[in-house]
C-alpha positions in Angstrom: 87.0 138.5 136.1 88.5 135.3 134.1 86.0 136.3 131.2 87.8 139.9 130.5 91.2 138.3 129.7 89.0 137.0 126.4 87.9 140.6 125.4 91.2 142.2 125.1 92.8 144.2 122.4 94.7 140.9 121.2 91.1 139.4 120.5 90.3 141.9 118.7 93.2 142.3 116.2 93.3 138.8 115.3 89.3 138.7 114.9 89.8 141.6 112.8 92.6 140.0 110.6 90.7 137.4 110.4 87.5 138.4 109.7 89.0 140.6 107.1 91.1 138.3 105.4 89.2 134.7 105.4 85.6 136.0 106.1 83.8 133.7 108.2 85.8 131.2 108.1 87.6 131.4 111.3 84.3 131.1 113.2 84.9 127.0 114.1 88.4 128.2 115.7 86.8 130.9 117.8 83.9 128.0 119.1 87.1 125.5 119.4 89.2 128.0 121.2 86.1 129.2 123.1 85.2 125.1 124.3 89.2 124.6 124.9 88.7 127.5 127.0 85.7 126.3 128.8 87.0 122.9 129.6 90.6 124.6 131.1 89.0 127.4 133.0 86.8 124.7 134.3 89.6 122.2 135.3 91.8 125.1 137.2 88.6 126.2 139.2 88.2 122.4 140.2 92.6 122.3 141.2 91.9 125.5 143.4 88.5 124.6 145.3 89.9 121.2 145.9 93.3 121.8 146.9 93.2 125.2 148.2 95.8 125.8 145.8 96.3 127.8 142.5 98.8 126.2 139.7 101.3 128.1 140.5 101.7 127.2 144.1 100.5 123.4 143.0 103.7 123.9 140.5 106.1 124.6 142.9 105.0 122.1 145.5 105.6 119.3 143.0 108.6 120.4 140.3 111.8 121.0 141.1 113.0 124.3 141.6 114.7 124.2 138.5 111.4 123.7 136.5 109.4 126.0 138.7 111.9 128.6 138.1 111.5 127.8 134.5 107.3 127.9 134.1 107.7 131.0 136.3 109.7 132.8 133.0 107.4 130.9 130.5 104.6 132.5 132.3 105.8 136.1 132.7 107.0 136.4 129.1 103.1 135.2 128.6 102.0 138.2 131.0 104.6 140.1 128.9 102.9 139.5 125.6 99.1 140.1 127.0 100.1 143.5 128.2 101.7 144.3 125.3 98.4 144.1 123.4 96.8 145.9 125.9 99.4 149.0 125.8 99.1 149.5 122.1 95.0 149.2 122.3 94.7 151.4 125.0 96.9 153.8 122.7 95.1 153.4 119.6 91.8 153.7 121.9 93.4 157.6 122.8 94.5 157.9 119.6 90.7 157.5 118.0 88.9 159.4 120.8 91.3 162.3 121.6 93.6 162.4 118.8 96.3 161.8 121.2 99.8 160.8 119.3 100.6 157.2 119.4 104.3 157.4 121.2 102.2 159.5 123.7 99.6 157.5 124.0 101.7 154.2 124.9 103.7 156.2 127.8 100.2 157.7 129.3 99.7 153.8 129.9 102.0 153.6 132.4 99.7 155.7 134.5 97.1 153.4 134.7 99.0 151.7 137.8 97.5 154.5 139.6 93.7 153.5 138.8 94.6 150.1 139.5 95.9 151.0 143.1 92.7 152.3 143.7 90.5 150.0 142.9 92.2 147.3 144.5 92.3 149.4 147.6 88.4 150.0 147.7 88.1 145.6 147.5 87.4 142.8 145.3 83.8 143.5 145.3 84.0 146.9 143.7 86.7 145.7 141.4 84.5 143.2 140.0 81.5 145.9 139.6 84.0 148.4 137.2 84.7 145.2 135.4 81.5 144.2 134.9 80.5 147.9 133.9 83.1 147.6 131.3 82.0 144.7 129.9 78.3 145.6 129.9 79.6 148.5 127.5 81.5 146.5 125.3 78.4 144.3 124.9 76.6 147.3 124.1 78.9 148.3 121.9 79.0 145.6 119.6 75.0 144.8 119.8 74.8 148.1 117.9 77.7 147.1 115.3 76.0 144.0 114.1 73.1 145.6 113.5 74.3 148.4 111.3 76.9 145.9 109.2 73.5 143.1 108.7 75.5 140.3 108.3 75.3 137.2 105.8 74.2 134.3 108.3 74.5 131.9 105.9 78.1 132.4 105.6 78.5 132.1 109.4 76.4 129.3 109.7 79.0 127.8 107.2 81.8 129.2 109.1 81.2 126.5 111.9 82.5 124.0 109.5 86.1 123.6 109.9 87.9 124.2 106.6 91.2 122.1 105.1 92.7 125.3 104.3 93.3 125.6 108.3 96.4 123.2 107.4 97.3 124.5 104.1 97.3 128.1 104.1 99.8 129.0 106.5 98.6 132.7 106.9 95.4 131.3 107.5 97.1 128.9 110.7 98.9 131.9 111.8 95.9 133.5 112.4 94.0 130.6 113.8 96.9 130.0 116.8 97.3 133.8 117.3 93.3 133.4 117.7 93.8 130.3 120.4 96.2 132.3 122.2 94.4 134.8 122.5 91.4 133.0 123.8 92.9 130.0 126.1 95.2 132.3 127.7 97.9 130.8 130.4 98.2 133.3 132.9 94.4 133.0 133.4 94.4 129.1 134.2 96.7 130.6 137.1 94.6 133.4 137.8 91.5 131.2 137.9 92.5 128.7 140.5 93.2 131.6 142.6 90.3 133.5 142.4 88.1 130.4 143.5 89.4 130.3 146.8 88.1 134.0 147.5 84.4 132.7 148.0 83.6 131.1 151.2 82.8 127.2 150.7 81.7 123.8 152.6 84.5 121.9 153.0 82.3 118.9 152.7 82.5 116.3 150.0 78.9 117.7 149.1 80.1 121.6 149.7 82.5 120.9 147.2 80.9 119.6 144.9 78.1 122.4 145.3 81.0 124.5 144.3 82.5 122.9 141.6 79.2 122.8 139.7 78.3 126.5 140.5 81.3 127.8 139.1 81.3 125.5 136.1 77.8 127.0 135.4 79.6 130.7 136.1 83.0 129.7 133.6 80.4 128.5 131.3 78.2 131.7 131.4 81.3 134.5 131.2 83.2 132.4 128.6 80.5 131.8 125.9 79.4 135.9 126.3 83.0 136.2 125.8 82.7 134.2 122.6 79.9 136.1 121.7 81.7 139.2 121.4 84.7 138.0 119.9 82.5 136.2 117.1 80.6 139.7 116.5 84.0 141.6 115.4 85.2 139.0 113.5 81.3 139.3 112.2 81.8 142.7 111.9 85.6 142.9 109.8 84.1 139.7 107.4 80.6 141.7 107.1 82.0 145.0 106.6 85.4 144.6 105.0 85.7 141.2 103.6 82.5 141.8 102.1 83.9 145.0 100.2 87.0 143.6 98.9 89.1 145.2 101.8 90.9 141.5 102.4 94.2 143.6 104.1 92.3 145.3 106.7 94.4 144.2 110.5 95.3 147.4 111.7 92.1 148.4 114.5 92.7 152.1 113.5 92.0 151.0 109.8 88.9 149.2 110.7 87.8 152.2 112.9 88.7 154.4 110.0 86.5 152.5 107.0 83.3 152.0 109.3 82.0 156.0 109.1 82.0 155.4 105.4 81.2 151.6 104.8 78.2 151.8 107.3 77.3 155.0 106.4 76.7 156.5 110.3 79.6 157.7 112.6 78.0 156.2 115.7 79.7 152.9 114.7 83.0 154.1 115.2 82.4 156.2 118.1 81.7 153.1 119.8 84.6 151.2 118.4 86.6 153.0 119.9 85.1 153.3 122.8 84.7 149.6 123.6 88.3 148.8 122.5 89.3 151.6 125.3 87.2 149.4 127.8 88.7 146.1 126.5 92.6 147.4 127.2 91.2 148.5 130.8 89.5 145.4 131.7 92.2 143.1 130.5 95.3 145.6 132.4 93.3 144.8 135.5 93.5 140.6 135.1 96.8 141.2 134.0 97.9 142.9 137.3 96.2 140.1 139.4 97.9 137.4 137.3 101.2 138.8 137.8 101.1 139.1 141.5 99.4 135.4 141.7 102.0 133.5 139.2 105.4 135.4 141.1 103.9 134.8 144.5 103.1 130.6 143.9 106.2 130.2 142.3 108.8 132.0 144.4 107.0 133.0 147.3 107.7 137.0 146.8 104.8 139.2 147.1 105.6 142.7 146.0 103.5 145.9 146.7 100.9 145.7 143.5 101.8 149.2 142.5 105.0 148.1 141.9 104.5 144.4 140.1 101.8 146.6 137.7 105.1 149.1 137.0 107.3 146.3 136.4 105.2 144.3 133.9 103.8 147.8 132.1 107.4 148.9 131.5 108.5 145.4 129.7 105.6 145.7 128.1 106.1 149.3 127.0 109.5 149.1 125.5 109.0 147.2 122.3 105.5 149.3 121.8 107.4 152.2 121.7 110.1 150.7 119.5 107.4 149.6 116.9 105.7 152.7 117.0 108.7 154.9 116.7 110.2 152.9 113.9 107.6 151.8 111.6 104.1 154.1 113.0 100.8 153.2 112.9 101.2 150.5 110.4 103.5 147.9 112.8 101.0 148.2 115.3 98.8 145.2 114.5 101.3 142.7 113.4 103.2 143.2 116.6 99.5 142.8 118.7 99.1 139.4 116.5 102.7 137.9 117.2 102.1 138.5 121.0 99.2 136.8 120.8 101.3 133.9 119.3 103.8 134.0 121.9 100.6 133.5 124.3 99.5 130.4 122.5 103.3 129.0 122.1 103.4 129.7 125.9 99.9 127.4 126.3 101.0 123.8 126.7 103.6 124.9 129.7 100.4 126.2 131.6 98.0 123.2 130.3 100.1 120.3 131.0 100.8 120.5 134.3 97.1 121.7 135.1 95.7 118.2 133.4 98.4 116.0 135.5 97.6 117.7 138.9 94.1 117.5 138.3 93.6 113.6 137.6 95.9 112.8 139.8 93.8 110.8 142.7 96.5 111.7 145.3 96.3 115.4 144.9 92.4 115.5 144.0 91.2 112.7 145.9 87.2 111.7 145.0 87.2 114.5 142.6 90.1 113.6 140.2 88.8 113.9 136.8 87.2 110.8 135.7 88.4 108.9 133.0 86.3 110.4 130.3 87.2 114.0 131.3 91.0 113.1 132.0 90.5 111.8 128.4 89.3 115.1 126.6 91.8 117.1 128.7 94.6 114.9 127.5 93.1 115.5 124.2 93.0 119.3 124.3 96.4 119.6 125.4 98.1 117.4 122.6 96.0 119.7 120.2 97.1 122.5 121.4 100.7 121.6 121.4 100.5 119.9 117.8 98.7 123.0 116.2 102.0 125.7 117.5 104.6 122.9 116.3 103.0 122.6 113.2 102.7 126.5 112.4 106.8 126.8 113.8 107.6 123.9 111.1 106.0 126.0 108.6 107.5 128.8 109.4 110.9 127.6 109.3 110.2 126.1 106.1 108.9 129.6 104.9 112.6 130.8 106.0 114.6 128.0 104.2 112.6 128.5 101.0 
């Protein structure tokens, strides 16, 4: 379920734009993003089988109200920005298959609270089948597109080595954060530390630890397939556009456009579109779960889930339609992209507090992180926080020159 959040329409416009744009170069910031990712996901399963509590509820049981109040906003306008990606995908996703209008297209989201209803009424269990049905597809999906677009594997080999231009080129950051963002994102570290305490466990020391390393194989499983198929579309944009001169491909309906004619076969962008489709679904249904999880730990108010979904699809639909209205087609990507930003700018106020709670001894008791691991979280979340301050003081010096 944590794994889908990593497959949404956000991952795929900024693999896109960057596969286009810098070629394989952006490969070592997927595998960063995707290890960041492992290492977080890992650490909030460990808070929520130990402490029988997600980060949320962890939050408000040791800030203030005042700051709880405050990481409860952070972490909605993150929820916010996810969805936002996943309205306009889902749209462009209609648009390609049915030639359904845009505009139209981003309302008929709305509706998708009633699917959601559903399958949260027939359980968990058959939640996580559709999910996993979805993803299967996707998988599918992109199996197919590598092996039409026959890749260079030299230049990906060479795209695990991390390039100075990361730090230079501030297009090329821009990218690279909207990519972290988009991988490591916050609402899933609350999300995660919820859904652990769903499966039945040992409350011994040695249950617990049988837990903690069986769903540290499972994080470890979903998030590098994850990877996987993120790495294949930016594989497939460098392979296919890149490769061609096309360095300004970012919207997705331009890259489903140029694949009947670059790769010679329409199959490939029949199943574009029809993975993206599956990517906005997958991710709307984490989304939902997240929500209810982050307003219910923080403030203790559990609303019906038809009408949380409503709530956060209609602040999500707003500036969709807005963009769409006002500039088309061709605004649709660069607003996906900046709320995948927001998502990584949002990070640290999800991160911090998840590697405080879970090396502290008191809380965590004999399974506190241990030095070394308290060390590399430390680590992760100062990265993290130095790479968005560094890309917001180049920006502001972009606006004052």
């Amino acid at each position: 379920m944590v794994a889908v959040g990593y497959m949404d329409p956000g991952n795929w416009a900024t693999d896109i734009a960057g596969g286009s744009r810098f070629a394989y170069q952006l490969v070592f910031v997927l595998m960063a993003s995707n290890l960041m990712a492992i290492l977080l996901q890992t650490l909030a399963a460990r808070l929520g089988i130990v402490t029988q509590r997600d980060l949320a509820q962890a939050c408000r049981d040791h800030y203030s109200r005042r700051t709880s109040l405050a990481l409860w906003v952070v972490c909605e306008i993150a929820i916010s920005a996810c969805d936002l990606a996943e309205v306009i995908g889902s749209a462009i996703a209609l648009n390609l298959l049915f030639h359904i209008p845009l505009l139209v297209g981003v309302c008929l989201t709305a509706l998708d609270v009633l699917a959601i209803l559903y399958l949260q009424h027939r359980g968990f269990r058959y939640l996580e089948a559709i999910v996993v049905a979805l993803i299967a597809t996707i998988g599918i999906c992109y199996l197919v597109e590598i092996f039409l677009v026959k890749p260079d594997f030299g230049g990906i080999a060479r795209g695990f080595v991390p390039t100075a231009s990361l730090f230079t080129n501030r297009e090329m950051l821009y990218i690279a954060v909207s990519i972290l963002g988009a991988t490591v994102m916050p609402h899933n570290l609350y999300l995660h530390s919820s859904l652990v305490q769903t499966r039945a466990i040992d409350r011994t020391p040695s249950g617990l630890r049988t837990a903690l390393r069986f769903n540290f194989l499972d994080s470890t499983l979903a998030l590098n397939f994850a990877f996987f198929i993120n790495a294949a579309i930016l594989i497939m944009a460098a392979a296919t556009f890149h490769r061609h001169g096309m360095h300004g491909v970012a919207e997705i309906q331009d890259a489903h456009r140029t694949l009947t004619p670059l790769l010679g076969t329409s199959i490939a962008s029949l199943l574009f579109a029809i993975a993206l489709l599956c990517s906005g679904q997958n991710s709307t249904l984490t989304g939902t779960l997240a929500g209810q999880i982050v307003m219910e730990g923080f403030l203790k108010i559990r609303l019906a889930p038809w009408l949380r979904r409503l709530i956060t699809r209609l602040v999500a639909i707003v500036p969709a339609i807005l963009t769409v209205a006002l500039y088309g087609q061709s605004g649709t990507a660069k607003l996906i992209i900046l709320s995948q930003v927001v998502l990584s700018l949002q990070l640290s106020f999800a991160v911090f507090p998840l590697v405080k709670f879970t090396g502290d001894r008191t809380m965590m008791g004999e399974f506190a992180s241990p030095r070394w691991l308290k060390a590399l979280a430390w680590l992760v979340a100062w990265v993290i926080l130095a790479l968005n301050v560094y890309l917001l003081l180049l920006t502001f010096r972009g606006w004052i020159t």
